[in-house]
C-alpha positions as CSV (number, residue, x, y, z in Angstrom):
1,X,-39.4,-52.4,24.4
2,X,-38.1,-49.5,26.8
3,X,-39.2,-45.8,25.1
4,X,-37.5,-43.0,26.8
5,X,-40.4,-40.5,27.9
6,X,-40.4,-37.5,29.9
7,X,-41.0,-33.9,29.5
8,X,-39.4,-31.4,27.3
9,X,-36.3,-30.0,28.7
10,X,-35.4,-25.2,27.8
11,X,-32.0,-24.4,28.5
12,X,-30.8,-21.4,29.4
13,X,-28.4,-20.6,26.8
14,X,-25.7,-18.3,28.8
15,X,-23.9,-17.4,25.1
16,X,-21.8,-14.4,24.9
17,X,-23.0,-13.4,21.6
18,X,-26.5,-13.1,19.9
19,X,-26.1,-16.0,17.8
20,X,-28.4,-19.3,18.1
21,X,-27.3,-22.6,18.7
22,X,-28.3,-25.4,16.0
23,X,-26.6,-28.4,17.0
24,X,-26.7,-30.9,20.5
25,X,-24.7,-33.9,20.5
26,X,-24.6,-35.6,23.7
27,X,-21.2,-37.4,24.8
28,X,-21.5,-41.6,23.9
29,X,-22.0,-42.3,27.4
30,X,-24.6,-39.3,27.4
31,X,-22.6,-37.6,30.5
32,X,-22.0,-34.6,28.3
33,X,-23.3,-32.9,25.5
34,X,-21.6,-30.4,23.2
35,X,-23.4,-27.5,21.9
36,X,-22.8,-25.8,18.9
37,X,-23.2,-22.0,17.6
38,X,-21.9,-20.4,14.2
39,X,-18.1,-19.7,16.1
40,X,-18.9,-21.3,20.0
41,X,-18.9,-25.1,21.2
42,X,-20.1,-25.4,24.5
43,X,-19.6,-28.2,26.9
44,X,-22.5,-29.5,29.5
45,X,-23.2,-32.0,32.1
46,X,-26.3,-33.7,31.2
47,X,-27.7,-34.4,34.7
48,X,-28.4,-31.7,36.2
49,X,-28.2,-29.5,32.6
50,X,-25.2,-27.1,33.7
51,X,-22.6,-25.6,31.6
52,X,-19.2,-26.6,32.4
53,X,-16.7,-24.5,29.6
54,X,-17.2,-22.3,26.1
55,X,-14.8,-22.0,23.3
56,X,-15.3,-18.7,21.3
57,X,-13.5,-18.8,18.1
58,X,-11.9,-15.3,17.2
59,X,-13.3,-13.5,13.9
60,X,-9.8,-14.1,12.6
61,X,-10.0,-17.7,12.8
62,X,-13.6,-17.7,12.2
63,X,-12.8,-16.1,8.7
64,X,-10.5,-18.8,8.1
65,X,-12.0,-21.8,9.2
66,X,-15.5,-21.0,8.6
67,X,-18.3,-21.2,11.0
68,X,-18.9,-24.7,13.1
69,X,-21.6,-27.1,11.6
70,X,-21.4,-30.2,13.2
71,X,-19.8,-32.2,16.4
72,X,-18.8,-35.4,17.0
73,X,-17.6,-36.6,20.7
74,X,-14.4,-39.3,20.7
75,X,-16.0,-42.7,22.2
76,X,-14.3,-42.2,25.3
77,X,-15.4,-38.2,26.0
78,X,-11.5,-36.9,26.0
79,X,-11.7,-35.3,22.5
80,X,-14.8,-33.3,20.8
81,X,-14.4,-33.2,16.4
82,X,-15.9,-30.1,14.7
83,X,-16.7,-29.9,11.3
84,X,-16.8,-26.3,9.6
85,X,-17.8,-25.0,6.8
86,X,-14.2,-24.2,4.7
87,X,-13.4,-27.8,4.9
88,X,-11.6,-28.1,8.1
89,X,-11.8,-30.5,11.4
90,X,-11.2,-28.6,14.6
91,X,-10.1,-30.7,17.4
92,X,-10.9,-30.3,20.7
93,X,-9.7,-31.5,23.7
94,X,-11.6,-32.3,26.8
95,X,-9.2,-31.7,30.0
96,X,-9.8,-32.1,33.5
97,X,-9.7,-29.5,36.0
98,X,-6.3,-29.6,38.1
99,X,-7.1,-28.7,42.0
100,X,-11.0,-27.9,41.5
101,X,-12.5,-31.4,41.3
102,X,-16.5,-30.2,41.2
103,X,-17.9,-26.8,39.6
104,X,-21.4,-27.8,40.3
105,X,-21.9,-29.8,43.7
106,X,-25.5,-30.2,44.6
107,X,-26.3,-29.4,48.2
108,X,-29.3,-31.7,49.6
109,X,-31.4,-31.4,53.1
110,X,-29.8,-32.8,56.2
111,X,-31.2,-36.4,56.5
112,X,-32.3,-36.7,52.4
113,X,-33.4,-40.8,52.1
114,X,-31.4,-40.6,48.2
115,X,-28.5,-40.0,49.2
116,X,-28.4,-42.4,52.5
117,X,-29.8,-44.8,50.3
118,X,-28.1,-44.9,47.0
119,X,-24.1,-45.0,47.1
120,X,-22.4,-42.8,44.8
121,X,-25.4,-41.0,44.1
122,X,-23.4,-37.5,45.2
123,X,-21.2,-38.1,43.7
124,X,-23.1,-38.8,40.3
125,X,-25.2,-35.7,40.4
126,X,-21.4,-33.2,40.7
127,X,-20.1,-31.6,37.1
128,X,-16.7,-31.9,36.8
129,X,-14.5,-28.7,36.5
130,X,-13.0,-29.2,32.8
131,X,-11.5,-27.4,30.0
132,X,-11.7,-27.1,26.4
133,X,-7.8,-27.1,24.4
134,X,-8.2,-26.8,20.3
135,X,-5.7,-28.8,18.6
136,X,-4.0,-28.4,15.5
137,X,-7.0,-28.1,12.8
138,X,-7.3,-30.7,9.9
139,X,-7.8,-29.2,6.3
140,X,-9.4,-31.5,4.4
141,X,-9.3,-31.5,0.9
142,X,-12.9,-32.3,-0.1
143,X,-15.9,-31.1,1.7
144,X,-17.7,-32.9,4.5
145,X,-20.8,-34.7,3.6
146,X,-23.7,-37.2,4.9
C-alpha cells in the first residue's frame, strides 16, 4: 500500500473580502484546485501553491443565485461546476492565457542538479496564466443534495 504523508500545508489566502473559505477541491489530475468562499471561487496551481485567478460574484448576482457551496472540476480541468445555495449550477470556464504563457516561473541557481537532471522538470514546476469565464447558470428545479 502507498499512504500519502507529509506535512501540513497554510495558505495564504489573498481574498479581497473578510469572508472564509470552506471548500478545496483539487482538479482530477490534482494540477489545480478550486477554492471556494460564500460569493468567490479561486483557482490554484497545486505545486508550488500559487493563486492563478478569482471570480467575485457581485451582491446583485449573489442575491440571486445564493452564495457558493460546493465545486466540482470537469474531468479534463476546462470547466469548474458550482453549486449554490438558491438551486442554481454556475459554470465556469477555465481559459488559457493568450500571449502570457507562465504567471509563476520558478528561478533556480545557475548549475541546479534537478533541473539538469530531470527533463521537463521546468517546465512542470511554471503556473499557467489562465482565466475564469461564468457561463450561462443552470436553475435547477429541486435542491442539490448528497
Amino acid at each position: 500500500m502507498y499512504f500519502l504523508t507529509g506535512w501540513p500545508r497554510r495558505l495564504l489566502c489573498p481574498l479581497r473580502s473578510a469572508e472564509e473559505p470552506f471548500h478545496i477541491q483539487p482538479s482530477s489530475q490534482r494540477f489545480y484546485f478550486a477554492l471556494l468562499s460564500e460569493t468567490q471561487l479561486s483557482v490554484w496551481f497545486s505545486r508550488p501553491s500559487v493563486l492563478i485567478v478569482s471570480y467575485i460574484e457581485s451582491a446583485k448576482a449573489a442575491a440571486q443565485f445564493g452564495f457558493y457551496q460546493k465545486a466540482e472540476w470537469k474531468p479534463d480541468d476546462s470547466m469548474v461546476a458550482v453549486a449554490t445555495a438558491n438551486g442554481y449550477i454556475l459554470l465556469f470556464d477555465v481559459l488559457g492565457g493568450g500571449e502570457e504563457k507562465y504567471l509563476y516561473e520558478p528561478v533556480y541557481p545557475k548549475g541546479s542538479p534537478r533541473v539538469k537532471v530531470t527533463p521537463g522538470y521546468k517546465e512542470e514546476q511554471c503556473a499557467p496564466a489562465l482565466s475564469l469565464e461564468m457561463k450561462k447558470p443552470v436553475d435547477l428545479e429541486a435542491p442539490i443534495t448528497r
